[in-house]
C-alpha positions as CSV (number, residue, x, y, z in Angstrom):
1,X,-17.4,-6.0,-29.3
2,X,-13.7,-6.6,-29.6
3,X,-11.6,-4.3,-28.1
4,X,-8.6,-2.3,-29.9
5,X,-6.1,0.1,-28.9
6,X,-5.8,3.3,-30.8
7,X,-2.5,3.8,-31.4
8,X,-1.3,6.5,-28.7
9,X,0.5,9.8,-29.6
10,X,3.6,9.7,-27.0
11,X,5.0,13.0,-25.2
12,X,8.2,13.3,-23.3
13,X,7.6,16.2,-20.4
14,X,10.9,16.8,-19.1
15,X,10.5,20.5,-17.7
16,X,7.6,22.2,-15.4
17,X,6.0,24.7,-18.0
18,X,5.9,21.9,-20.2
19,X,4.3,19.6,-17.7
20,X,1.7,22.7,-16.7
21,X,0.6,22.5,-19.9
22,X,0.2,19.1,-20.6
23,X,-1.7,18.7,-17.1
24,X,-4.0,21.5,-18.8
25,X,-5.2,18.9,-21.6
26,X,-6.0,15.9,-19.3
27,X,-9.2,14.6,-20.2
28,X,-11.6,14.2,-17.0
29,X,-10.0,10.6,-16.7
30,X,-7.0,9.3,-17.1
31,X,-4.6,6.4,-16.6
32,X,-1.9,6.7,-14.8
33,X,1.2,4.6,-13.5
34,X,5.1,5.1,-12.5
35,X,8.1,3.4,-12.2
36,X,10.0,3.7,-9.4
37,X,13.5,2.7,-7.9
38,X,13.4,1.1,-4.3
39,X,16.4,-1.0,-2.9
40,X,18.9,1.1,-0.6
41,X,16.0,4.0,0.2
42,X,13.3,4.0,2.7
43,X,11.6,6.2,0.0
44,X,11.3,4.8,-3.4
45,X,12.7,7.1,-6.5
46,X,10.7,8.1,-8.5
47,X,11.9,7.1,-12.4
48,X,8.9,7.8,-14.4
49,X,5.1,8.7,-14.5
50,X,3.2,7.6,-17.4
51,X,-0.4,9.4,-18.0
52,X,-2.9,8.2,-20.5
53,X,-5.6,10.8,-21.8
54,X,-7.7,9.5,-24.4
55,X,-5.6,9.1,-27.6
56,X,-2.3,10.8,-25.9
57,X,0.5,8.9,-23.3
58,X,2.7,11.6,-21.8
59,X,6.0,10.8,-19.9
60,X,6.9,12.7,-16.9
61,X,10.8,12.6,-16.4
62,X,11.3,13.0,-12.7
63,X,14.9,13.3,-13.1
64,X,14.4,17.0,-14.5
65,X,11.2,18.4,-13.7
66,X,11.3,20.5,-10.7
67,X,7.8,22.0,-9.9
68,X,5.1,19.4,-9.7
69,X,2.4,21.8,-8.7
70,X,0.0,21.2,-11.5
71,X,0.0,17.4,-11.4
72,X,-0.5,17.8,-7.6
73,X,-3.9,20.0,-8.2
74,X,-4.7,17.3,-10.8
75,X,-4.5,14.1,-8.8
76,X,-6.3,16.0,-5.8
77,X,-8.4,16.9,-8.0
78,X,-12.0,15.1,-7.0
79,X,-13.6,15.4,-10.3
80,X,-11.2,14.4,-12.0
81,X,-10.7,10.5,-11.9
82,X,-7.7,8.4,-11.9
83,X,-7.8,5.1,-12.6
84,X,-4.5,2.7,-11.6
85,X,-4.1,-0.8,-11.3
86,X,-2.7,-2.3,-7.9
87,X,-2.4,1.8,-6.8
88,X,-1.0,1.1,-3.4
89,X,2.9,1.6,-4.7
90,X,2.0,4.5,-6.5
91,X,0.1,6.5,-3.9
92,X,2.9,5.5,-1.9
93,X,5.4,7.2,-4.4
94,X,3.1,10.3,-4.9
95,X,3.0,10.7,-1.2
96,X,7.0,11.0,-0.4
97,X,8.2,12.6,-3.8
98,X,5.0,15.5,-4.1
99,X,3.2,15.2,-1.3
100,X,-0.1,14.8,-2.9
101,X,-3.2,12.6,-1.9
102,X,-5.1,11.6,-4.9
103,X,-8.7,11.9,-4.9
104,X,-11.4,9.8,-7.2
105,X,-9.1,6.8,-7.7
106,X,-10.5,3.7,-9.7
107,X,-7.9,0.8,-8.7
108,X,-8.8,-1.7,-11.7
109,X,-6.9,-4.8,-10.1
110,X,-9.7,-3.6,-7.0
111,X,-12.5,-3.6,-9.2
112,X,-12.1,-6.9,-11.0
113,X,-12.2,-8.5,-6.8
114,X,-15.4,-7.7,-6.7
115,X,-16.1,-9.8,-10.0
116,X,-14.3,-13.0,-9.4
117,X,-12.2,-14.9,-7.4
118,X,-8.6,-13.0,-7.9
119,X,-7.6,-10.2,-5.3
120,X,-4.8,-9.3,-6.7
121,X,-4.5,-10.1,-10.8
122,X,-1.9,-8.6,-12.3
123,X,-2.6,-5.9,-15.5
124,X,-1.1,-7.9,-17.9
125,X,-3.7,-10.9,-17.1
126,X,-6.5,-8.9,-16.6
127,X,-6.1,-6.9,-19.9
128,X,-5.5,-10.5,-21.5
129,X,-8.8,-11.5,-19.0
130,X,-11.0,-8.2,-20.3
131,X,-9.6,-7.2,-23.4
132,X,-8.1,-10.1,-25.2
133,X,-4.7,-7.8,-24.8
134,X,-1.5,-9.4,-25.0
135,X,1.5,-7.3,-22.9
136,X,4.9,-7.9,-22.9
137,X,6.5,-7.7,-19.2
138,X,10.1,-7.9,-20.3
139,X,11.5,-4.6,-19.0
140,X,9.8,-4.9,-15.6
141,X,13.5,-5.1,-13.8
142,X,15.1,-2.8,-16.0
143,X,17.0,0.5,-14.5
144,X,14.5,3.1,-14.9
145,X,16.6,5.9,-13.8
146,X,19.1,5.5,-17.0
147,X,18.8,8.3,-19.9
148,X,17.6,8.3,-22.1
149,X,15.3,5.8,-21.7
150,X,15.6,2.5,-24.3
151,X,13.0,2.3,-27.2
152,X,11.8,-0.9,-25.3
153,X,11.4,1.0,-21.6
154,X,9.1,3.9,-23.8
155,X,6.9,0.8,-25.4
156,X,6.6,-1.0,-22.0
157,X,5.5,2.7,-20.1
158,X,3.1,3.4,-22.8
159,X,1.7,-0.2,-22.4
160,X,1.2,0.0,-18.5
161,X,-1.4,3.1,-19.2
162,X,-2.8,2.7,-22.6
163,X,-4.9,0.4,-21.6
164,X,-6.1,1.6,-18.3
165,X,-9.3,3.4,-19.6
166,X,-10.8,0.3,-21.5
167,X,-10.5,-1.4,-18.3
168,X,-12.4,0.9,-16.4
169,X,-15.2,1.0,-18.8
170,X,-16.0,-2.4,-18.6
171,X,-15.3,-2.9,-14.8
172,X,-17.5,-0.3,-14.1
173,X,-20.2,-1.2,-16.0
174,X,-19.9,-5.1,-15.0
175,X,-20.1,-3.3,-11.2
176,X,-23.3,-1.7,-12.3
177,X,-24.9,-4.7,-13.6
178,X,-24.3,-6.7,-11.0
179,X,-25.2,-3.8,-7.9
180,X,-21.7,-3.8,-6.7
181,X,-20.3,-0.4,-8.4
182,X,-21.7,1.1,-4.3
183,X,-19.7,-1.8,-2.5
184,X,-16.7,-1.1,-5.0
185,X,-16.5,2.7,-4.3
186,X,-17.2,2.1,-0.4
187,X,-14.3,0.3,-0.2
188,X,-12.1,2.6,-2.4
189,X,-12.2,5.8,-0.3
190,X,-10.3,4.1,2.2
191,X,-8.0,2.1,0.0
192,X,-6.8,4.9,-2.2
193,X,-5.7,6.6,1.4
194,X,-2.0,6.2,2.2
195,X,-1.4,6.7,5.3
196,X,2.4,6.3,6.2
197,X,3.1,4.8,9.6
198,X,3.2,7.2,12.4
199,X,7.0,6.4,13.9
200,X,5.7,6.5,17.2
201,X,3.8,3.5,16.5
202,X,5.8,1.6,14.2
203,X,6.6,-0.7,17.4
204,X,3.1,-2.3,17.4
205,X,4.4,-3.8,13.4
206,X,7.3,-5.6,14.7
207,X,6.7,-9.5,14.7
208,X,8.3,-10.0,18.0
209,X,6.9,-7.1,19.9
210,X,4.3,-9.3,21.5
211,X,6.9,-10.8,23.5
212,X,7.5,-7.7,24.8
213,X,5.8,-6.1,28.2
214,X,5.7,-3.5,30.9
215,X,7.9,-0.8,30.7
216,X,10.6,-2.8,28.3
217,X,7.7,-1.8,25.9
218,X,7.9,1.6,26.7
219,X,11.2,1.2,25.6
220,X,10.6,-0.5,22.6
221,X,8.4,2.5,21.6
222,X,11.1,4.8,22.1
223,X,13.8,2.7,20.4
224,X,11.3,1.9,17.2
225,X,10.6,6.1,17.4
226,X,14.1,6.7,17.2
227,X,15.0,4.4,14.4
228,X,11.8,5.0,12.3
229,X,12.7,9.2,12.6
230,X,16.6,8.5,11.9
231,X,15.5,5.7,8.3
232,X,13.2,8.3,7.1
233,X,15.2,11.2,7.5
234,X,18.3,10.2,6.0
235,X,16.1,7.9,3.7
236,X,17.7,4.2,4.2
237,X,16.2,1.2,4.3
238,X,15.2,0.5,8.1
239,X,17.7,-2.9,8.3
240,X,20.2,-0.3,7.4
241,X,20.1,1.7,10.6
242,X,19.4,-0.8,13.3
243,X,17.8,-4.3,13.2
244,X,14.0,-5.2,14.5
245,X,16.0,-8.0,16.3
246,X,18.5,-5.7,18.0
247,X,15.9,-2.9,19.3
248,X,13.8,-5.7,20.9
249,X,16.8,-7.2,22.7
250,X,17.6,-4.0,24.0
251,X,14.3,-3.1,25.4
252,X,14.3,-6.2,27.5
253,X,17.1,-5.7,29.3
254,X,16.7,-3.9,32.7
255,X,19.3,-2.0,31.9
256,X,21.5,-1.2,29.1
257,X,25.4,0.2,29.0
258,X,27.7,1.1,26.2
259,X,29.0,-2.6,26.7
260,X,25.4,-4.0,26.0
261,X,25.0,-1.4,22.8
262,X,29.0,-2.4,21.7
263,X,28.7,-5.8,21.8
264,X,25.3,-6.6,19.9
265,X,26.2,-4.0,16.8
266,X,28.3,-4.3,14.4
267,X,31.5,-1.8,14.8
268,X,29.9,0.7,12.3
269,X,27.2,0.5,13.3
270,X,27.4,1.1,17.0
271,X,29.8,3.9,16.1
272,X,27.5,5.6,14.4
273,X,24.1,5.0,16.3
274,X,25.0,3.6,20.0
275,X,25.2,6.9,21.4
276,X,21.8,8.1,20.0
277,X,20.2,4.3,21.1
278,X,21.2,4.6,25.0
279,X,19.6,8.1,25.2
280,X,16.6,6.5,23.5
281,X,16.4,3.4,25.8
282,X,16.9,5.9,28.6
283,X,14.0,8.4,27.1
284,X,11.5,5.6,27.2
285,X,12.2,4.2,30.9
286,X,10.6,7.4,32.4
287,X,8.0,6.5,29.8
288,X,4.3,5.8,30.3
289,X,3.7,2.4,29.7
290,X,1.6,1.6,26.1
291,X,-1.2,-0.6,25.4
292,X,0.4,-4.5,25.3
293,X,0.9,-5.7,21.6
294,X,-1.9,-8.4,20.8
295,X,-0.1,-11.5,21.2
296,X,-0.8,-14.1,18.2
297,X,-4.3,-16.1,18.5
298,X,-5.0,-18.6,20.3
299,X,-5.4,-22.4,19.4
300,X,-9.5,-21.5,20.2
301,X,-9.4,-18.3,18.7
302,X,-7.5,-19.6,15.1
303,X,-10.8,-22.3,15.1
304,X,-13.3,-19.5,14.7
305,X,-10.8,-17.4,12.3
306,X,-11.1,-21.1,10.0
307,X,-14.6,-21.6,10.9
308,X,-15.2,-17.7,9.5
309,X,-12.8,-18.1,6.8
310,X,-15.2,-21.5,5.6
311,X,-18.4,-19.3,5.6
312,X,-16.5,-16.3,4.2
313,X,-15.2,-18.8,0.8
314,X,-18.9,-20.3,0.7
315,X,-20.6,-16.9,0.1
316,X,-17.8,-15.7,-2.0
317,X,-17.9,-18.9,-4.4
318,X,-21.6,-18.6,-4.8
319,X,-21.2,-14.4,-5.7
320,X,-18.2,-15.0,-7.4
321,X,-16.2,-12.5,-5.9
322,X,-13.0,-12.4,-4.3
323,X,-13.2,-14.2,-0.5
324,X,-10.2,-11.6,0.4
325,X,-12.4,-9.1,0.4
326,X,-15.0,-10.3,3.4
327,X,-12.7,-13.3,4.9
328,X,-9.5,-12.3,4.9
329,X,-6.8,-13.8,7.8
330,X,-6.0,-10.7,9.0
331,X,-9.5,-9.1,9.0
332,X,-10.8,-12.1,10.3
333,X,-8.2,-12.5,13.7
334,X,-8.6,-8.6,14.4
335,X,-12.5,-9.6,14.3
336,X,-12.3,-12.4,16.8
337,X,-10.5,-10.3,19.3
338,X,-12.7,-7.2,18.4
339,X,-16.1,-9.1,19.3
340,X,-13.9,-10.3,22.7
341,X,-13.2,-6.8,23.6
342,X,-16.6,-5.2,22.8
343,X,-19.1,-8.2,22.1
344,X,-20.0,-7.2,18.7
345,X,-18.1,-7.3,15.4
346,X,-15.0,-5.3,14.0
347,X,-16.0,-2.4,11.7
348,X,-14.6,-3.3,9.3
349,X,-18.0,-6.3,8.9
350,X,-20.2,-2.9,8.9
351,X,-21.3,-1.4,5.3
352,X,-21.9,-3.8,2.3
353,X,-20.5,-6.8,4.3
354,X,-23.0,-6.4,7.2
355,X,-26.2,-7.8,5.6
356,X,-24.0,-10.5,3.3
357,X,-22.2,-11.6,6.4
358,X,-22.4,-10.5,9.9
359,X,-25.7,-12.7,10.8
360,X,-23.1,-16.1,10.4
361,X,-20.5,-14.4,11.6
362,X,-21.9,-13.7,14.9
363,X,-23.7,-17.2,14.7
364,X,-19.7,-18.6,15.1
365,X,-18.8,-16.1,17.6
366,X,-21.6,-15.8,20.1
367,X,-22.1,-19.1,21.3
């Protein structure tokens, strides 16, 4: 049956009582998305929240609503579902601007993996895919935070929700057909987590920090800490405070004086940092040494990954699902060194991909 939008009744919620209420006539599912502002923050600004509820789209104004309480109770709300597309910004935004974890999440762009070969289809294709929907991206780079907002930015928001609940309709019922709705919802309880990096081990991310051993590790640690703390709390990007580059040159050096800190930084830069980085280099040489950083694969090692990623594309071709969801590069490297450590595979091959995978897996890796 060909699908049709009903035209939406639009609300602008610019203050909290007004938001209370509105939050008090969701429907029991909704579609919900935001725009957001992210170039000189380590946080991104929030701009907008759009909510679709059956025939209504409100607009949440983050720029003047002040207590957030009741969209909070909403979103952690577990039977009440939320359904995004691609919700890993958004959970992200929810998390640093009202602290809330959103429970019963239904990631559409997730969903549709699971039913072909596209991990990560945008909404305007899949709605054009699903729903024979045409949507306009054009304001996509526009400046959200501006007031009021331009007739085009209101047409755009209500377009990145209204369309949210169709979607889930017929991705969950193409789930069900196919017995994969139990695979879809195993995976979603961990991906609609976000879990923000704990600073103290933001080190173990760094692309260089491999290279680095012993206690100049333990310095690393403590310099990353440092920095991490120091981006968040005065909410600039990370480049902004002190470069990757820099901290790991620091740590490898046996020792490290006002000289060393002067002459890598620029003069702002050191002025307003090098004190705090010498008393964090010197913090983590009476450190306890950390687990080494898994150094990149081996030429051995990278032949299983692409011997696993070939078996991985040959099952996901003939289920017609995404091969990123049982075979991808990263899951497959932290799998090989996984099964060298403990002689059997990561967990992440337990659950639905145990009995569609593991047996040729362990085939490559045990002989």
């Amino acid at each position: 049956m060909p699908y049709k939008a009903d035209e939406p009744s639009v609300s602008w919620i610019s203050d909290s009582a007004d938001l209370k209420a509105a939050v008090r006539d969701f429907d029991s599912v909704v579609g919900i998305d935001s725009e957001f502002k992210r170039t000189n923050t380590f946080y991104p600004i929030p701009a907008l929240y759009q909510v679709a509820s059956g025939k209504d789209v409100f607009l949440l104004d983050p720029l003047s609503i002040k207590d957030w309480s009741a969209l909070v109770d909403f979103l952690e709300d577990e039977k009440k579902l939320k359904v995004f597309h691609a919700c890993q910004e958004d959970l992200e935004l929810v998390a640093s601007h009202m602290g809330a974890t959103p429970r019963n999440v239904f990631d559409t762009q997730f969903a549709y993996a699971f039913l072909s070969d596209s991990y990560s289809l945008s909404y305007a294709n899949l709605a054009e895919e699903m729903l024979q929907v045409g949507i306009k991206k054009n304001e996509t780079r526009s400046d959200w935070l501006q007031r009021p907002l331009t007739a085009a930015q209101i047409e755009y928001a209500v377009e990145d929700v209204v369309h949210l609940f169709a979607l889930y309709e017929r991705l969950e019922t193409r789930l069900e057909e196919l017995n994969r709705i139990d695979w879809f919802h195993e995976d979603s309880n961990e991906r609609a987590l976000y879990r923000e990096v704990e600073p103290s081990e933001y080190y173990r991310t760094m692309k260089r920090a491999w290279q680095v051993e012993g206690l100049s590790l333990a310095i690393l640690k403590a310099l990353s800490e440092w920095r991490e703390v120091k981006a968040r709390s005065d909410n600039v990007p990370r480049r902004r405070v002190v470069w990757d580059e820099h901290l790991i040159e620091f740590a490898k050096k046996g020792s490290l004086t006002v000289q060393d800190v002067r002459s890598l930084l620029p003069p702002a830069v050191f002025d307003q940092y090098g004190e705090e980085i010498l008393d964090s280099y010197n913090k983590g040489k009476v450190s306890d040494v950390p687990e080494a950083v898994d150094r990149p694969l081996s030429s051995a090692q990278n032949r299983l990954v692409k011997e696993m990623r070939e078996v991985a594309q040959g099952i996901a071709k003939e289920l017609g699902l995404s091969v990123e969801l049982i075979g991808r590069k990263r899951d497959l490297e932290e799998c090989v060194r996984f099964f060298e450590r403990a002689g059997r595979l990561s967990s992440f091959y337990e659950g639905w991909r145990l009995e569609l995978i593991a047996s040729e897996f362990l085939k490559i890796l045990d002989r």
